[in-house]
ROBA-260793 format. One record per residue: residue number from 1; chain; y, x, z of N, C-alpha, C, O in turn. Coordinates in Angstrom, 1 decimal. Layout:
ROBA-260793
+-----+--------+--------+--------+--------+--------+--------+--------+--------+--------+--------+--------+--------+--------+
| num | cadena |   n_py |   n_px |   n_pz |  ca_py |  ca_px |  ca_pz |   c_py |   c_px |   c_pz |   o_py |   o_px |   o_pz |
+-----+--------+--------+--------+--------+--------+--------+--------+--------+--------+--------+--------+--------+--------+
| NUM |      A |      Y |      X |      Z |      Y |      X |      Z |      Y |      X |      Z |      Y |      X |      Z |
...
+-----+--------+--------+--------+--------+--------+--------+--------+--------+--------+--------+--------+--------+--------+
END
This chain:
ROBA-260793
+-----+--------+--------+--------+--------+--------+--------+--------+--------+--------+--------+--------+--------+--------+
| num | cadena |   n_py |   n_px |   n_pz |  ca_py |  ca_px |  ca_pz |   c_py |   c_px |   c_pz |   o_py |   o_px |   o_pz |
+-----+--------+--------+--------+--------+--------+--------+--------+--------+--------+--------+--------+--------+--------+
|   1 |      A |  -51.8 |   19.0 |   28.1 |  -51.6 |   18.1 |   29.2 |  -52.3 |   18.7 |   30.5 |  -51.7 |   18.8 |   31.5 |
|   2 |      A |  -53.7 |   19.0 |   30.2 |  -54.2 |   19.4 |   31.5 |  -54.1 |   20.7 |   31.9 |  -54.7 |   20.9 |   32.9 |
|   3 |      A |  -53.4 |   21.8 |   31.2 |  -53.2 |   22.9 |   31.6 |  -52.1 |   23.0 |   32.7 |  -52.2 |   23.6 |   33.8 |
|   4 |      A |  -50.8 |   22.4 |   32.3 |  -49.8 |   22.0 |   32.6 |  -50.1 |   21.3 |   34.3 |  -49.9 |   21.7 |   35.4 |
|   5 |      A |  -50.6 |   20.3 |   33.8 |  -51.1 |   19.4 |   35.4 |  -52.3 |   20.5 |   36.6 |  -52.1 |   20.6 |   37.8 |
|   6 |      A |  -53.2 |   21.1 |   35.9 |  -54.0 |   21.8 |   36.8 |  -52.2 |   22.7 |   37.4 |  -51.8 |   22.5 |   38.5 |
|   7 |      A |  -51.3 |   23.4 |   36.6 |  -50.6 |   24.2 |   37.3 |  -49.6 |   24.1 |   38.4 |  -49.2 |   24.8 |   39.3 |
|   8 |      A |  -49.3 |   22.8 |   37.8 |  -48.1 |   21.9 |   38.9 |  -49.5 |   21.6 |   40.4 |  -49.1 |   21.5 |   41.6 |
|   9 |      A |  -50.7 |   21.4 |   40.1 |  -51.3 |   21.0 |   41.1 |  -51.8 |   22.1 |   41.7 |  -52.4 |   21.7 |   42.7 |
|  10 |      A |  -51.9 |   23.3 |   41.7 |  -52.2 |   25.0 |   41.7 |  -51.4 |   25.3 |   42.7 |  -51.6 |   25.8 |   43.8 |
|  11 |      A |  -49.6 |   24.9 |   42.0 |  -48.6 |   25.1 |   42.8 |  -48.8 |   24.3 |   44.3 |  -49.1 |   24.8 |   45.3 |
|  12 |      A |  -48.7 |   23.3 |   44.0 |  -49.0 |   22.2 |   45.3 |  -49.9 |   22.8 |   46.4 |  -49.6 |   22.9 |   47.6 |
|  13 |      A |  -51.0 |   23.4 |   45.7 |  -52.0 |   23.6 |   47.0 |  -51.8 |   24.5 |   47.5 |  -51.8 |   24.5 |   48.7 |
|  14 |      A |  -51.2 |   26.0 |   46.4 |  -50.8 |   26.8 |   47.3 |  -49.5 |   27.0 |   48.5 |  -49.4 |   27.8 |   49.4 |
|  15 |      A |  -48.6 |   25.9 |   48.1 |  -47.3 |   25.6 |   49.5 |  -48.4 |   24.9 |   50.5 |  -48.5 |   25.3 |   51.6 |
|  16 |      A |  -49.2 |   23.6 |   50.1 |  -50.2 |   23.1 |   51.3 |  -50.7 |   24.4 |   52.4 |  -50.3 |   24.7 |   53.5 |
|  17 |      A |  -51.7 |   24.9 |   51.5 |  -52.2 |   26.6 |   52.4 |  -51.0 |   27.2 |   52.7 |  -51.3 |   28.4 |   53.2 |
|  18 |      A |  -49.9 |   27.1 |   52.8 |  -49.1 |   28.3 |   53.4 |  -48.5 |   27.9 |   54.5 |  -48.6 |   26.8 |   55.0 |
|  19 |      A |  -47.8 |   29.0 |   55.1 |  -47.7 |   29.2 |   56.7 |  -46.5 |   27.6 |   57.1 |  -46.6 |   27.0 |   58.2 |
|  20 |      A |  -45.4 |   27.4 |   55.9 |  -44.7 |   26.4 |   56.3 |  -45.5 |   25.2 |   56.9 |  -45.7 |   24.7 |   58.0 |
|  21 |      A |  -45.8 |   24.9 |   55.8 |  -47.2 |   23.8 |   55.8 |  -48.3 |   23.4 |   57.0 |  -48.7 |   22.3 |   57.3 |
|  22 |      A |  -48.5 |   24.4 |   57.3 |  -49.7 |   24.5 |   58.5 |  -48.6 |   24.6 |   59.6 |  -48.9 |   23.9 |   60.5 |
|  23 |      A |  -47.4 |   25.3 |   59.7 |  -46.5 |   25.1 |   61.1 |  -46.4 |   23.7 |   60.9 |  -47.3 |   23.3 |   61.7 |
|  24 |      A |  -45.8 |   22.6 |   60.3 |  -45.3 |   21.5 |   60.1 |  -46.3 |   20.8 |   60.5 |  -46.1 |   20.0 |   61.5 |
|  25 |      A |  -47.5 |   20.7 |   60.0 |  -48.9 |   20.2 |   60.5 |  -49.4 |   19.9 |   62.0 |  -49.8 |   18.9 |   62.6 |
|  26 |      A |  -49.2 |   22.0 |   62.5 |  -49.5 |   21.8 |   63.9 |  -48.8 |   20.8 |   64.4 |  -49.3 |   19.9 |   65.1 |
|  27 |      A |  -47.1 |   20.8 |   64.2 |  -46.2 |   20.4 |   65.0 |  -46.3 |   18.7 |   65.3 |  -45.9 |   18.1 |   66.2 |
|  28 |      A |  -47.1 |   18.4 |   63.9 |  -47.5 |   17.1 |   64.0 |  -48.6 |   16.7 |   64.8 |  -48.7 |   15.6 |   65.4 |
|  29 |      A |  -49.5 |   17.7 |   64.8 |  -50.3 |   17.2 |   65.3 |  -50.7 |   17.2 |   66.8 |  -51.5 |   16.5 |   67.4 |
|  30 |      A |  -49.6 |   18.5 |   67.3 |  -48.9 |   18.8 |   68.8 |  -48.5 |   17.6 |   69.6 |  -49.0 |   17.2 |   70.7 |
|  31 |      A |  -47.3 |   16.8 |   68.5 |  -46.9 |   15.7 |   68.4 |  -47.7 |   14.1 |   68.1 |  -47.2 |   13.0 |   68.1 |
|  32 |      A |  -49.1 |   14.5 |   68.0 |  -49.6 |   13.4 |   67.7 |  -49.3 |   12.1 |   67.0 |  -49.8 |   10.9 |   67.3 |
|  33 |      A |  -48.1 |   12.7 |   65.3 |  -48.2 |   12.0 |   64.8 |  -48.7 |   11.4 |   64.7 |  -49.8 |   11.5 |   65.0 |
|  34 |      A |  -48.1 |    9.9 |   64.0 |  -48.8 |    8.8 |   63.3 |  -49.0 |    9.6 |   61.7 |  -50.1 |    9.7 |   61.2 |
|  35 |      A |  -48.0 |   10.2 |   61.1 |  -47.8 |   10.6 |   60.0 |  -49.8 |   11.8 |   59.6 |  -50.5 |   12.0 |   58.6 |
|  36 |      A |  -49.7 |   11.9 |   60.3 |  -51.0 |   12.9 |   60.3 |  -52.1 |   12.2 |   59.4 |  -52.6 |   12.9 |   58.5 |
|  37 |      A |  -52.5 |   11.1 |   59.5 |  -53.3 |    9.9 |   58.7 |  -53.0 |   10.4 |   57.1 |  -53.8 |   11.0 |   56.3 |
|  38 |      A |  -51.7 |   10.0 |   56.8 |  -51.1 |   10.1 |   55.5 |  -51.3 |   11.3 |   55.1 |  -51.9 |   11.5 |   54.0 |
|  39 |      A |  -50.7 |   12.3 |   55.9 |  -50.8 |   14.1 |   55.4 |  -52.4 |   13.9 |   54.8 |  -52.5 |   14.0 |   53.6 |
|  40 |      A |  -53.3 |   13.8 |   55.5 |  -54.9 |   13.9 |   55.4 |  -55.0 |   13.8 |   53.7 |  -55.3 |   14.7 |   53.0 |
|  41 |      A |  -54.7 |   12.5 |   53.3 |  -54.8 |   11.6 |   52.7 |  -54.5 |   12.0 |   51.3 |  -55.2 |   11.8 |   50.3 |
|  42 |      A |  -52.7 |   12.7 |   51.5 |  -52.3 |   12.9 |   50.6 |  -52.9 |   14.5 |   50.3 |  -52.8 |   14.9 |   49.1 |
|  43 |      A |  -53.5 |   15.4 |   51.2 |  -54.0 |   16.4 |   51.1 |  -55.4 |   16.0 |   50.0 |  -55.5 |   16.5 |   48.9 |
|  44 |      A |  -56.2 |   15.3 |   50.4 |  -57.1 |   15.0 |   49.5 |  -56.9 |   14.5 |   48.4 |  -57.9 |   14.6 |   47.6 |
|  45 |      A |  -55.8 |   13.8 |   47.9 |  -55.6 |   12.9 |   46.6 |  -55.4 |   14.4 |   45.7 |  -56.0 |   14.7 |   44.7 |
|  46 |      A |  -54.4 |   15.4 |   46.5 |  -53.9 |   16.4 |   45.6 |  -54.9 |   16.9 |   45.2 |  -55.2 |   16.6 |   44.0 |
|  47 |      A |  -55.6 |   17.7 |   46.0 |  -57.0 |   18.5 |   46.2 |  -57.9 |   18.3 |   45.1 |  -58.4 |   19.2 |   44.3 |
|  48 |      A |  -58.1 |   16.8 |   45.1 |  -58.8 |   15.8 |   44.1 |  -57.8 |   15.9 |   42.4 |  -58.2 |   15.7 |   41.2 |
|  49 |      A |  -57.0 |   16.1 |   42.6 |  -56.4 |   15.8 |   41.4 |  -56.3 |   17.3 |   40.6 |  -56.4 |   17.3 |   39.4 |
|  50 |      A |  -56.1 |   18.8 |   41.5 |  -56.1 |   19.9 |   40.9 |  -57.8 |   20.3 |   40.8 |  -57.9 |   21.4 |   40.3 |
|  51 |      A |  -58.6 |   19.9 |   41.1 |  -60.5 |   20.3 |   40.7 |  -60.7 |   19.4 |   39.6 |  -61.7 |   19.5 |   39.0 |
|  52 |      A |  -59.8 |   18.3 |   39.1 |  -60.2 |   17.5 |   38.3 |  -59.3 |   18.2 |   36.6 |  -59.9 |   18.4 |   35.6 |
|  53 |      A |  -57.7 |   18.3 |   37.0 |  -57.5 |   19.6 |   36.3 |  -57.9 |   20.4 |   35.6 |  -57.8 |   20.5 |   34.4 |
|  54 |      A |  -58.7 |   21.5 |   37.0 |  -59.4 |   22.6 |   36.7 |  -60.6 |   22.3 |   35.6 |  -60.7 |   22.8 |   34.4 |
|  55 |      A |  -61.2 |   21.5 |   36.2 |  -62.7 |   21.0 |   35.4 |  -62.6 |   20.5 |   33.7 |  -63.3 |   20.8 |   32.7 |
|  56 |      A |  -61.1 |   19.4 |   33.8 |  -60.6 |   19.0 |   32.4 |  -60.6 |   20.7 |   31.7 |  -61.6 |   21.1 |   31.0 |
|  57 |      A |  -59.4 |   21.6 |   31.9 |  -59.4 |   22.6 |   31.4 |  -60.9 |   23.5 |   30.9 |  -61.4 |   23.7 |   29.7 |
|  58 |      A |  -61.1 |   23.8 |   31.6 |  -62.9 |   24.4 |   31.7 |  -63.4 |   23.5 |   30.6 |  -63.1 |   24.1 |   29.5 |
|  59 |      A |  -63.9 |   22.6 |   30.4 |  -64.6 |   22.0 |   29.7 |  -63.9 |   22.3 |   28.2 |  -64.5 |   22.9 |   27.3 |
|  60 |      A |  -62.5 |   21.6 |   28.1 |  -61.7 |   21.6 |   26.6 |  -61.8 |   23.0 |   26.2 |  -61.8 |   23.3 |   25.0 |
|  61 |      A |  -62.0 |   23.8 |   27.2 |  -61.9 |   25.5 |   26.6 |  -63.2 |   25.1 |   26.0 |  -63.1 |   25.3 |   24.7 |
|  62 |      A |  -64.5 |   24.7 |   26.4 |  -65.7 |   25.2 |   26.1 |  -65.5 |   24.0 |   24.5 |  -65.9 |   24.4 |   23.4 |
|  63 |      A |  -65.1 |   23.0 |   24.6 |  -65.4 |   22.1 |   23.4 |  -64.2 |   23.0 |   22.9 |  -64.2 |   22.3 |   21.8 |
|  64 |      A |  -63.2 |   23.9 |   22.8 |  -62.4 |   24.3 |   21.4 |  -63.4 |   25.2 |   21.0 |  -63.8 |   24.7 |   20.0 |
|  65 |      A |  -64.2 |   26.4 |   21.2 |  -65.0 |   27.0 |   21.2 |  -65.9 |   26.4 |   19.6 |  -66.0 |   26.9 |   18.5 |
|  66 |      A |  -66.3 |   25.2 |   20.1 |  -67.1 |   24.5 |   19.5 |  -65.9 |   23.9 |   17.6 |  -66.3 |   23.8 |   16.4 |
|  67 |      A |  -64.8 |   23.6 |   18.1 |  -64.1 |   22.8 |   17.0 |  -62.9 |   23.9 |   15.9 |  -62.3 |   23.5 |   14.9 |
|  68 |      A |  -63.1 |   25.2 |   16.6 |  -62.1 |   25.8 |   15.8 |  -62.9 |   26.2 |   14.7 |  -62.3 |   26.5 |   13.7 |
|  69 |      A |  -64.5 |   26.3 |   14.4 |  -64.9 |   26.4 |   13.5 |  -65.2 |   25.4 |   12.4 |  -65.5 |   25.6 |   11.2 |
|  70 |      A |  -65.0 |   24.1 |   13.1 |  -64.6 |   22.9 |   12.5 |  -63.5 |   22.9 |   11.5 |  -63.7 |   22.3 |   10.4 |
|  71 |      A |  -62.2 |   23.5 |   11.8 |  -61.2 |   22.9 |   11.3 |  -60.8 |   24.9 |   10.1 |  -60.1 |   25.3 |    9.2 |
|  72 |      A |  -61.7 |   25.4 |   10.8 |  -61.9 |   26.5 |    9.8 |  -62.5 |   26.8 |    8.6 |  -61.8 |   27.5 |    7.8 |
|  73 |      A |  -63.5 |   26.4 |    8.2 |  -64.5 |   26.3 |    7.4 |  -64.8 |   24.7 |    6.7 |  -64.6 |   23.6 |    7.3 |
|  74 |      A |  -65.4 |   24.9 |    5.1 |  -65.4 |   23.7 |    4.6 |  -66.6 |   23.2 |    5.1 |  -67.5 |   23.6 |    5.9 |
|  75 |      A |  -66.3 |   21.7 |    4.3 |  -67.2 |   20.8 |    5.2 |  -68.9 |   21.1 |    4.9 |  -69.7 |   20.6 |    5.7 |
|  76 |      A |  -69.3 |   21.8 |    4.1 |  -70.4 |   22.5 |    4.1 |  -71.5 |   23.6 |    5.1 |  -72.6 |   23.9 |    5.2 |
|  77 |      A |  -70.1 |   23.8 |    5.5 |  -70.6 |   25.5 |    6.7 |  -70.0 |   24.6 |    8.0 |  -70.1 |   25.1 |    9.2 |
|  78 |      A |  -69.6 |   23.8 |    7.8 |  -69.3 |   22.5 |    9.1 |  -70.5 |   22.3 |   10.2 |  -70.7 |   22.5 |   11.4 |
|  79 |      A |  -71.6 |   21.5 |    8.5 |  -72.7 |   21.0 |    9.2 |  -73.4 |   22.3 |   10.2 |  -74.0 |   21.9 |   11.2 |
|  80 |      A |  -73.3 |   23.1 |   10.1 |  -73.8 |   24.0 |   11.0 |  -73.3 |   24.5 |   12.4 |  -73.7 |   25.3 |   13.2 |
|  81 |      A |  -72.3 |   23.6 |   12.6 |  -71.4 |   23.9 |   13.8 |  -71.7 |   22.6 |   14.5 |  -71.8 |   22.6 |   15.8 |
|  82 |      A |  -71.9 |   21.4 |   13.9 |  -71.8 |   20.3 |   14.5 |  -72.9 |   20.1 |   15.9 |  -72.7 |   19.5 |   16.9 |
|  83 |      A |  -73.6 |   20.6 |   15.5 |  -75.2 |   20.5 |   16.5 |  -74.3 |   21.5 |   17.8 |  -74.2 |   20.9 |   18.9 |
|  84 |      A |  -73.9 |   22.2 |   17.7 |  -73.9 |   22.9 |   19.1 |  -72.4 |   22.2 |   19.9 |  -72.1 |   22.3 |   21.1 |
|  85 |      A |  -71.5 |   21.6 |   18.8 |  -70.5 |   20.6 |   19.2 |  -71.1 |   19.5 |   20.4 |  -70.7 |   19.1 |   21.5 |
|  86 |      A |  -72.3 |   19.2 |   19.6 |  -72.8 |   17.7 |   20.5 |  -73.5 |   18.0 |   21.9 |  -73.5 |   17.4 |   23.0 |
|  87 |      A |  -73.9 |   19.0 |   21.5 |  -74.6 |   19.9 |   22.4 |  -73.5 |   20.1 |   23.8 |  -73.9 |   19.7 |   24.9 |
|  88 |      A |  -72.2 |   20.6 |   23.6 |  -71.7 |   20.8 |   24.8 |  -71.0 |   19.5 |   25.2 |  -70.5 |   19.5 |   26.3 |
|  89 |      A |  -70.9 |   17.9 |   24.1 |  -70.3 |   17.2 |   24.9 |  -71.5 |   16.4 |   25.6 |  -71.4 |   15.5 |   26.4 |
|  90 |      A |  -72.6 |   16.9 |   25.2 |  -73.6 |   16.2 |   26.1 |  -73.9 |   16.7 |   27.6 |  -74.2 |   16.0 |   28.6 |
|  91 |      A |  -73.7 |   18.5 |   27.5 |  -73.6 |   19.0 |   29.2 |  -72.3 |   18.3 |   29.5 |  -72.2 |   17.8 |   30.6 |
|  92 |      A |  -71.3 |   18.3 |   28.8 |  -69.9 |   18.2 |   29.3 |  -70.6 |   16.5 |   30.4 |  -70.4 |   16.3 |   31.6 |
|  93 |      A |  -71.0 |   16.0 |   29.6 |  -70.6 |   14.7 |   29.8 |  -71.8 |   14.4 |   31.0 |  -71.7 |   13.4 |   31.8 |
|  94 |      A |  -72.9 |   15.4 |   31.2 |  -74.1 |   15.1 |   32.4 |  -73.2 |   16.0 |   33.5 |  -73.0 |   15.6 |   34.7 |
|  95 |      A |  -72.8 |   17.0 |   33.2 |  -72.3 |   17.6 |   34.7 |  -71.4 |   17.5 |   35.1 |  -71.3 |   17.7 |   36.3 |
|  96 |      A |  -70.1 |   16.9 |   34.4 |  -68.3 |   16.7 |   34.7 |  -68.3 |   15.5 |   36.0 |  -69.1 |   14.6 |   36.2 |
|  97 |      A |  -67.6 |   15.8 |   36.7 |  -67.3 |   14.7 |   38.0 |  -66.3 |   13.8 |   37.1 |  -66.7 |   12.6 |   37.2 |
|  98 |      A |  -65.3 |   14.0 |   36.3 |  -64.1 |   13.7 |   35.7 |  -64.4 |   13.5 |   34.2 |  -63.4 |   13.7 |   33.4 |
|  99 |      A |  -65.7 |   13.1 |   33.7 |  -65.7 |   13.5 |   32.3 |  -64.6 |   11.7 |   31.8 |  -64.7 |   11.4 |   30.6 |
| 100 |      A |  -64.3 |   11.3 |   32.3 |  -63.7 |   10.0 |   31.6 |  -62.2 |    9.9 |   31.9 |  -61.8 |    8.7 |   31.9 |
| 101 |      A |  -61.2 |   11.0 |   32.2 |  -60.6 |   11.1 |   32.9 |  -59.2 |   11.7 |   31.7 |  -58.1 |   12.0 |   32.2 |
+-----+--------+--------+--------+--------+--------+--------+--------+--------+--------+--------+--------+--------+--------+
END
């Protein structure tokens, strides 16, 4: 899910940054849209939505890290994985802007 979503939102930012984009912008703002408020607006929801993305992804990489030796190994050689499992959802969960997301 969040690989997918960071990519669709990747796509997004990079047409925002591009030349169409910023002509359309000036021309608004040449123009003194009203629309200009909204562009802002929706510029930041995206913005906000692909760092949140990014961050989901980042993290799930570092917790698979943690679980494929989970689902590898019996529940004996488990116990030895578990500690550094809790371990990253505890940074996960003190540094994530999005950890509930």
């Amino acid at each position: 899910h969040w690989k997918k979503r960071m990519a669709k939102f990747n796509s997004l930012l990079d047409q925002i940054k591009g030349q169409e984009c910023k002509a359309a912008l000036g021309i608004m703002i040449a123009a003194k849209s009203k629309l200009i408020k909204r562009w802002k607006q929706l510029d930041t929801q995206i913005t906000d939505s692909a760092n949140e993305a990014k961050d989901n992804v980042k993290f799930l990489y570092t917790l698979e890290k943690f679980c494929d030796p989970l689902y590898k190994n019996d529940p004996v050689t488990m116990v030895d994985h578990i500690a550094g499992l809790l371990n990253a959802v505890r940074m996960i969960h003190s540094i994530s802007r999005y950890y509930n997301t």
